[in-house]
N, C-alpha and C positions, 0 to 999 in steps of 0.2 A: 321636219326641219333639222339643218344638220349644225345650228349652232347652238348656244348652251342656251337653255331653258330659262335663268334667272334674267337674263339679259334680255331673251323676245321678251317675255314678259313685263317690263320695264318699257318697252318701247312700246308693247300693246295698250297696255295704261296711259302711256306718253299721246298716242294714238288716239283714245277714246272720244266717243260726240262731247262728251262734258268738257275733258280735259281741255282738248282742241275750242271749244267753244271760249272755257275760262282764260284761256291764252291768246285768246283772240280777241278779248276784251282787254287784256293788259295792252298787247301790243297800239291799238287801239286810241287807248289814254296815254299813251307814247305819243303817238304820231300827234294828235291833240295837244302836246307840249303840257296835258294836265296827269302826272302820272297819279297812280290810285294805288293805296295802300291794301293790304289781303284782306281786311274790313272790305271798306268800302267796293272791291274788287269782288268779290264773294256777293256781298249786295245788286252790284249789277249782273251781276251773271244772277241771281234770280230773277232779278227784273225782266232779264232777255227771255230766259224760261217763262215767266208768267205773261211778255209781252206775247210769245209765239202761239201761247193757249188762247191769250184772248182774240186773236187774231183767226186762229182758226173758228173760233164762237162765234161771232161778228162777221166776218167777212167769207170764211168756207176756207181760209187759205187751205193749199193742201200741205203744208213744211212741214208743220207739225207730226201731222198720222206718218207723214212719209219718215220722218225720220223715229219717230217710235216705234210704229208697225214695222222698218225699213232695216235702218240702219242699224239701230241698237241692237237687233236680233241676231244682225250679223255678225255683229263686234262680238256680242257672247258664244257666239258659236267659234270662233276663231279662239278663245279659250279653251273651246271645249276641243279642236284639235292640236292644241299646243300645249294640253298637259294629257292627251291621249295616251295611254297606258297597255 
């Protein structure tokens, strides 16, 4: 990459399944007209984490594995070429 390093990195974390996930709960409680404080914010974003486990246990969904076996792998590997040495 040919832009500064402190910066991707910043947007990669901006990027992240969690990040993206936990901002997508805020947004969320917005649009709901009920906004949520970084408590209570923090609290649902577990919620949704442990909703998608049990959901995979229960039902087979496949969201879950897909996005741990999936996506999260990706994302750290996209670290591992953007502080490549």
């Amino acid at each position: 990459p040919l832009s500064p390093r402190p910066l991707l990195a910043v947007l990669l974390v901006l990027c992240s399944p969690g990040v993206t996930l936990l901002l997508s709960i805020f947004v969320q409680q917005e649009l709901l007209e009920a906004p949520a404080g970084w408590a209570e914010g923090w609290q649902l974003f577990l919620g949704a984490l442990a909703q998608g486990l049990l959901q995979h246990q229960l039902y087979g969904a496949r969201l879950y594995p897909c996005l741990a076996l999936g996506t999260y792998p990706c994302w750290l590997l996209l670290w591992n070429v953007l502080f490549w040495r």
